[in-house]
Structure formats: structure tokens, C-alpha cells
N, C-alpha and C positions, 0 to 999 in steps of 0.2 A: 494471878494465874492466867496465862494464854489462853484467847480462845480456840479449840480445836481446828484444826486445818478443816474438818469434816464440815464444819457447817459451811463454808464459808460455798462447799460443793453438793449442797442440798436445798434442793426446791421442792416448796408444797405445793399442790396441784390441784388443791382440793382436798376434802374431810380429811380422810388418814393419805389420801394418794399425794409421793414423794417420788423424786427421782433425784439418785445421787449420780452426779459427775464424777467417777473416778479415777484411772481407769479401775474396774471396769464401769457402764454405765448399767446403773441398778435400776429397775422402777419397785416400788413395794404397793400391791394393791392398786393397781390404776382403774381407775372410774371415772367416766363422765369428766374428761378432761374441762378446764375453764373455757367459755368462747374466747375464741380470738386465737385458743390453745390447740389445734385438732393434733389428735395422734400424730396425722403425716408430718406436722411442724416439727414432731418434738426428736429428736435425735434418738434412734432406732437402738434396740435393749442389747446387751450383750447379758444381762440376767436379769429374772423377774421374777418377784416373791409374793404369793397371795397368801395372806395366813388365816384364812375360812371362806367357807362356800357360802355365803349370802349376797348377796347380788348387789350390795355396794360395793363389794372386797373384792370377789371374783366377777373378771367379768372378761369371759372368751373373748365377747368381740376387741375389745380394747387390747386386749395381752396378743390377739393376730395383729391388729394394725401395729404393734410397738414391735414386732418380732424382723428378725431377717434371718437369712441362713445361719445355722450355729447359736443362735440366742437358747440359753438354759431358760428354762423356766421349772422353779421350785415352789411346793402347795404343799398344805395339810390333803392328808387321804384321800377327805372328801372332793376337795376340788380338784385333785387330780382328777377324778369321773369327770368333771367337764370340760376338762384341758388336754387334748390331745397332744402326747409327747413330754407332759409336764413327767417332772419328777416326784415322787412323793419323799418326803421328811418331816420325823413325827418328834413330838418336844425329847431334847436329850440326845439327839443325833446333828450331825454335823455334813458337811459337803464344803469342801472345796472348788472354785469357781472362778478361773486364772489369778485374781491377784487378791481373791477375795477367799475368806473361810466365815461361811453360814452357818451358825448352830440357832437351832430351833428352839424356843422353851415356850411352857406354856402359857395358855391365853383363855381365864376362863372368867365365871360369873362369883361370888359368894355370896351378895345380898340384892340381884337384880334379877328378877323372875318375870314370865309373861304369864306365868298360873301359879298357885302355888307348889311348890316344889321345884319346880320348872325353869330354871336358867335359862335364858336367851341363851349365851354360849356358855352348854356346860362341858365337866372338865374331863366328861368321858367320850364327848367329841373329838377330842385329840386334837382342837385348834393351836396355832402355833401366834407367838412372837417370833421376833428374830433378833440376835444380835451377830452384829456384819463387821469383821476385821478387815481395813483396809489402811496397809501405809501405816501397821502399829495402831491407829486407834479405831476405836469402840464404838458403833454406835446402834442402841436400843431401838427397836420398832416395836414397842408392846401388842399391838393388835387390839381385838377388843377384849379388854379385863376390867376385872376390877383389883384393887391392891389385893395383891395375893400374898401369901406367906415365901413365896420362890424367890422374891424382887430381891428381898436382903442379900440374899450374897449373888448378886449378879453383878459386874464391874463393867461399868461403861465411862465413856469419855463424853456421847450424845444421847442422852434418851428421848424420845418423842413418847409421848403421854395422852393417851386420848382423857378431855376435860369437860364433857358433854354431861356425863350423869345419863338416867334414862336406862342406856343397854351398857354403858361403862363406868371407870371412874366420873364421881363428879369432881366438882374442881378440886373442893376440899381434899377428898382422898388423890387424887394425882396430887396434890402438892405434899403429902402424907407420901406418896411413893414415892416422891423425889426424894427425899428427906430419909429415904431406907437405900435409895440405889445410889446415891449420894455423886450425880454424872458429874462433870464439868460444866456442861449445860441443859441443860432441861428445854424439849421444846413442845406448845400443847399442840394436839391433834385432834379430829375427829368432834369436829363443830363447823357450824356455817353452810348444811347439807342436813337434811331430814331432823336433826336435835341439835342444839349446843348454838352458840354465838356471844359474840365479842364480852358478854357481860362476865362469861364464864373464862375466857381467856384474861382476862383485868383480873378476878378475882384469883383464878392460878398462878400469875405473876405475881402478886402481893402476898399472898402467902408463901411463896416460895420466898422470895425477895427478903422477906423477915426472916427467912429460915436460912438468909447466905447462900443461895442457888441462884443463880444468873439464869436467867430466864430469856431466849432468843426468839420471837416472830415471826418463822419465813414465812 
């Protein structure tokens, strides 16, 4: 099986923060871009997706400096309140975005609490993933979940997977949601920044890797 054209036009920038080369030029969630990386280096957004309001994922100042005239910018509800001009799109809706079609789904908690009962991201927050059509293929941005029961019939060609554990999947279960969305490539996310590191991206790879999912590094 070929590798998707899509990875070969995605860079990780940090936790979950990506920016696909396509046309168009996507960022998903920019944060605290890498040194040596500033905003002004990075080639300016023609669309920009935050999928929840906590202050890794949204972050005003970053989504101004990546902006210029005409840049979309697409949010869960919440962070539109801090995003002047954003759009809002809630899981289940979709947006068009010149060569790109956005649909949203969701992004929540089911066994990862900060009290009991209490979700970090629950799922009456309305937080989003996203999966992004470009050029024919697919590619997943889970956001922060945990393996939900939605993933099964989602069809992707790239999924990015947060493998941190803590506020998301741990490894285990991202190699478990790989194994339901069943992408062409699987890439993990959202580690190397406040939770998560290499030991969890080695163990996502390996499990997935027994399971026949090719597993990619950006």
C-alpha cells in the first residue's frame, strides 16, 4: 500500500500543533511554535483549526501572527469567544475552505477525569476533531479524546492520535483506535509538551506495528 501523498505535506510543530502544506496551507491548533520556528518563519495560514479552548490548543496570539488577509479560521464555540472573526463549527457540520472540506466530529473524555465525574474534555463541551479532505484523501486530527465509540466508522487515509495518556489516549488505547479507524497511516500526537514523551510514541508504534498499521514520526 502507498504512502499518502498527505504526509509527505505535514509537519509537526509541536504536541498536537501541525501545519499541512496543501494547497491550501492548514495549521491545526498552533501553540508555542519550536525555537528556531517563530510564527513569522512559518509560511502565513490560508485556514486554521483550533479544536477546544484551553490554552495549548487555542491560542489568539499565535493564530494573529499565522494570519494575513482572507485566512479562515475554524473553532469549537468555545474558542471562537477568543478568536475574533473565527468561525464556529460544532462535531457533525462541515465547511468548505477553497480546495479543502472540514467536517468536525467529536473530541471527548470517557475514562480521564480531573474530579470525579468530571472530564477534562467532556462531551457536552462540544470540542471538535477534525477530518480534512484534500486532493481525495483524508486526513484525521482527533483533538483531545479518548477512544470513543464515533472512531469506528470514521474513514481516513492519515490519522494523528494523541498517545500521551493523562488528559488523552494513552498509548495503548491510540493503538486500539487505530485499529477501529483503520487509516493508512497512523501518526501519534500530543506528547513532548506538559505530558507524554518518546517512551509512549515507541510503545504506539509497536503496538500498532503488530496490528499492520504503519506508523509515520513527523
Amino acid at each position: 500500500m502507498s504512502t499518502p501523498l498527505l504526509v509527505s505535506k505535514l509537519h509537526r510543530l509541536g504536541h498536537d500543533t501541525f501545519r499541512v502544506d496543501g494547497p491550501p496551507i492548514i495549521y491545526i491548533d498552533p501553540w508555542k511554535l519550536p525555537a528556531g520556528s517563530p510564527a513569522a518563519d512559518q509560511p502565513k495560514a490560508d485556514l486554521i483549526l483550533v479544536t477546544h479552548d484551553h490554552f495549548d490548543h487555542c491560542s489568539p496570539e499565535d493564530v494573529k501572527k499565522l494570519s494575513k488577509p482572507g485566512t479562515v479560521v475554524i473553532a469549537d464555540p468555545a474558542s471562537v469567544k477568543k478568536l475574533p472573526g473565527a468561525r464556529a463549527l460544532r462535531p457533525g457540520e462541515e465547511m468548505t475552505v477553497g480546495e479543502a472540506v472540514v467536517e468536525a466530529v467529536p473530541a471527548y473524555n470517557v475514562n480521564k477525569f480531573r474530579s470525579p465525574g468530571q472530564p477534562f474534555h467532556p462531551k457536552s463541551a462540544g470540542y471538535n476533531g477534525y477530518i480534512i479532505t484534500i486532493s481525495g484523501e483524508r486526513l484525521y486530527h482527533a483533538g483531545d479524546t479518548d477512544h470513543i465509540p464515533e472512531m469506528s466508522g470514521y474513514r481516513c487515509d492519515v490519522a494523528l492520535l494523541p498517545v500521551s495518556g493523562t488528559y488523552v489516549m494513552t498509548a495503548d488505547e491510540a493503538a486500539a483506535a487505530a485499529a477501529a479507524i483503520k487509516p493508512r497511516v497512523a501518526v501519534p500526537m500530543h506528547y513532548g509538551d506538559i505530558v507524554g514523551g518518546v517512551a509512549d510514541v515507541q510503545r504506539f508504534q509497536k503496538l500498532c506495528e503488530q496490528a499492520g498499521i504503519v506508523v509515520v514520526v513527523v
